[in-house]
C-alpha positions in Angstrom: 9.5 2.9 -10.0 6.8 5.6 -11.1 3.0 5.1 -10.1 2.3 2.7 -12.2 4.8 0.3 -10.8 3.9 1.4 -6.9 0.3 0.8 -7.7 0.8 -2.6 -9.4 3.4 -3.5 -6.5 0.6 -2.5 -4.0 -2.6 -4.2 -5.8 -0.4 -7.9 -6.1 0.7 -7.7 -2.5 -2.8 -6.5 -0.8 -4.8 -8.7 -3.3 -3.6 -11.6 -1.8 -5.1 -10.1 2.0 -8.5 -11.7 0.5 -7.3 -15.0 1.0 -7.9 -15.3 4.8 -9.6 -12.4 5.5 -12.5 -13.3 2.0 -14.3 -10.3 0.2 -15.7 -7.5 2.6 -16.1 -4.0 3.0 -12.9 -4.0 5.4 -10.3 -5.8 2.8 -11.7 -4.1 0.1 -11.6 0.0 2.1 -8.1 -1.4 3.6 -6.6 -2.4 0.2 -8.2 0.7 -1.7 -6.9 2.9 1.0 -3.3 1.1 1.0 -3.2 1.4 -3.1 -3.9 4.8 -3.1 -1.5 5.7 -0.9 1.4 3.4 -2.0 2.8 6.7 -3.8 3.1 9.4 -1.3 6.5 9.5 -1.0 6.9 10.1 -4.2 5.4 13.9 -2.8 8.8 14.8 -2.4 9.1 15.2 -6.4 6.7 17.9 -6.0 9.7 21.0 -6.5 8.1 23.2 -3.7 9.1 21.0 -1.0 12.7 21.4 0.2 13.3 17.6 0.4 15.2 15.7 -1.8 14.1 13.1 -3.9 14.3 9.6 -1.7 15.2 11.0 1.6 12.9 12.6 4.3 9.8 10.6 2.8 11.0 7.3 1.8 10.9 5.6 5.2 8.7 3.9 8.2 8.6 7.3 10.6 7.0 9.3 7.8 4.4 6.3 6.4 3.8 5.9 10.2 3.2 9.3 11.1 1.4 10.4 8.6 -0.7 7.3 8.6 -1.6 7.8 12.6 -2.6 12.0 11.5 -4.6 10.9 8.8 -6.3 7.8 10.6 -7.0 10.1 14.2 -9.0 12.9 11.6 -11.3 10.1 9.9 -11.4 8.0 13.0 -12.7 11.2 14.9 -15.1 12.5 11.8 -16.7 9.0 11.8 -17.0 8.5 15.5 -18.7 11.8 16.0 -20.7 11.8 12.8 -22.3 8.2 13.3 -22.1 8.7 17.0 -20.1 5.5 17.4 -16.3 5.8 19.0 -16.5 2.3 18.0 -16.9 2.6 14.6 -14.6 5.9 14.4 -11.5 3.3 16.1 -12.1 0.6 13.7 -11.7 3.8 10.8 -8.7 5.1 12.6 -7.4 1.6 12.9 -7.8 0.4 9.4 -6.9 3.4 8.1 -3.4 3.6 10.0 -2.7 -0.1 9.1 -3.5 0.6 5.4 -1.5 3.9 4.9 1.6 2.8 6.3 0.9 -0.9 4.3 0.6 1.5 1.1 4.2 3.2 2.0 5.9 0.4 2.7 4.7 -1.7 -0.2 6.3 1.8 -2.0 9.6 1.3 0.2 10.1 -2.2 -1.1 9.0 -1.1 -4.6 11.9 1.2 -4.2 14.4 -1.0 -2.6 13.9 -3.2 -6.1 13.9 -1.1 -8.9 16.2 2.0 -7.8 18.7 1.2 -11.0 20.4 4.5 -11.9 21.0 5.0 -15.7 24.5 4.5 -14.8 24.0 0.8 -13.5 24.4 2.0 -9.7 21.8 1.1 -7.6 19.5 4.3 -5.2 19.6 3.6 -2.1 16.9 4.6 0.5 16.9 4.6 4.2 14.0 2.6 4.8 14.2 2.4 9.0 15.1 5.6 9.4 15.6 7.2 12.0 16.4 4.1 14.2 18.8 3.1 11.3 20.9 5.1 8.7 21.6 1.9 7.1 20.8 2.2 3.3 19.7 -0.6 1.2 19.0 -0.7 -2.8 19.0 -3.4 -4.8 18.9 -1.9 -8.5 17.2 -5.3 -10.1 15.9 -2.9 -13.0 15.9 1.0 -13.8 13.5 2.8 -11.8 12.0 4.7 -15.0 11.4 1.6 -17.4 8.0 1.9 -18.5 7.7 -1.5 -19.6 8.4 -3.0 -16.5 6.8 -0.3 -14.4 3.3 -1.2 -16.6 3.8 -5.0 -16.4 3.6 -4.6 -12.6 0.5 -2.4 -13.3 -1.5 -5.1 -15.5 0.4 -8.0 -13.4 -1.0 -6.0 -9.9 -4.3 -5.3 -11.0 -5.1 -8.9 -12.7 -4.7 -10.8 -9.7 -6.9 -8.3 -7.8 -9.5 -8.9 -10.3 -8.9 -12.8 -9.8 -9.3 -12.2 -6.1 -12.8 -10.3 -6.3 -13.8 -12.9 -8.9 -13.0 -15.7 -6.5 -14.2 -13.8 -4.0 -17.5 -13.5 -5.3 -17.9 -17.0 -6.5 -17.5 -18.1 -2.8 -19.9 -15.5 -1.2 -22.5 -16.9 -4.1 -21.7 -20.6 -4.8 -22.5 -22.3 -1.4 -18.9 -22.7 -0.8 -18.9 -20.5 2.1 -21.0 -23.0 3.9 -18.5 -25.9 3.7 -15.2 -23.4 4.4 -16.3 -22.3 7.5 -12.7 -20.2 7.9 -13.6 -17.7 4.9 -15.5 -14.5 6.0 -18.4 -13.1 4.3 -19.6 -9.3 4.1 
């Protein structure tokens, strides 16, 4: 899958997180966050890096670690700045949760479409390193632009039907007879 299909994949699976949680600041930073993310390990393409294609990158531990890195540097640069550790957790929190959400939405991305052109499918190591287990599926080829930009329009529709919704409930009056949707 290229970008266009990770960032498709990513906005149809995170779209639907404005179903319980409603429209707000959170959902909105946490699926933002998680979408542009949902392509770094795909920085093992990049042909300085000693890594090969689908291998050190393309599992939990990395989306994991690098998510806790990245959320402990904003968590702290918000906590200090706005003087509230309170507010600098919640940013490392949501910020974790999102980054690794945006690699493995890319992991499952990968797990479907990693057809070779010679009908075999990649294979990634997805729990590594608790598991060397491989798993591919090979439903279509990884590089087919038509499918990679139908999950691209498909991806970013529905988010736009979720922000739509979501703002007809904030502004309607239905918020006050669905108790269980959050507002901003």
């Amino acid at each position: 899958m290229n970008w266009r299909g990770h960032v498709g994949l990513s906005l149809l699976i995170f779209s639907l997180l404005m179903i319980p949680f409603g429209l707000n600041v959170i959902t909105l930073a946490f699926i933002i966050i998680a979408v542009l993310f949902s392509s770094l390990p795909d920085t093992d393409l990049i042909r300085f890096l000693p890594f090969e294609h689908r291998d050190f990158t393309h599992n939990v531990g990395f989306g994991m670690i690098f998510a806790a890195i990245l959320g402990s540097i904003f968590g702290y640069i918000f906590g200090t700045y706005y003087w509230n550790p309170a507010l600098g957790g919640l940013v490392a929190v949501v910020i974790f949760l999102a980054v690794t959400a945006g690699v493995l939405s890319h992991l499952l991305g990968d797990i479907i479409a990693g057809l070779r052109y010679d009908s075999t499918p990649w294979k990634i190591k997805p729990i590594r390193p608790f598991s060397q287990k491989s798993i591919g599926y090979g439903v279509f080829l990884a590089t087919d632009q038509k499918v990679n930009n139908i999950f691209l329009k498909v991806g970013f529709l529905s988010f736009l039907f979720y922000v739509i919704f979501g703002i007809f409930v904030l502004y309607s009056g239905v918020y006050e007879v669905w108790d269980f949707v959050p507002s901003i």
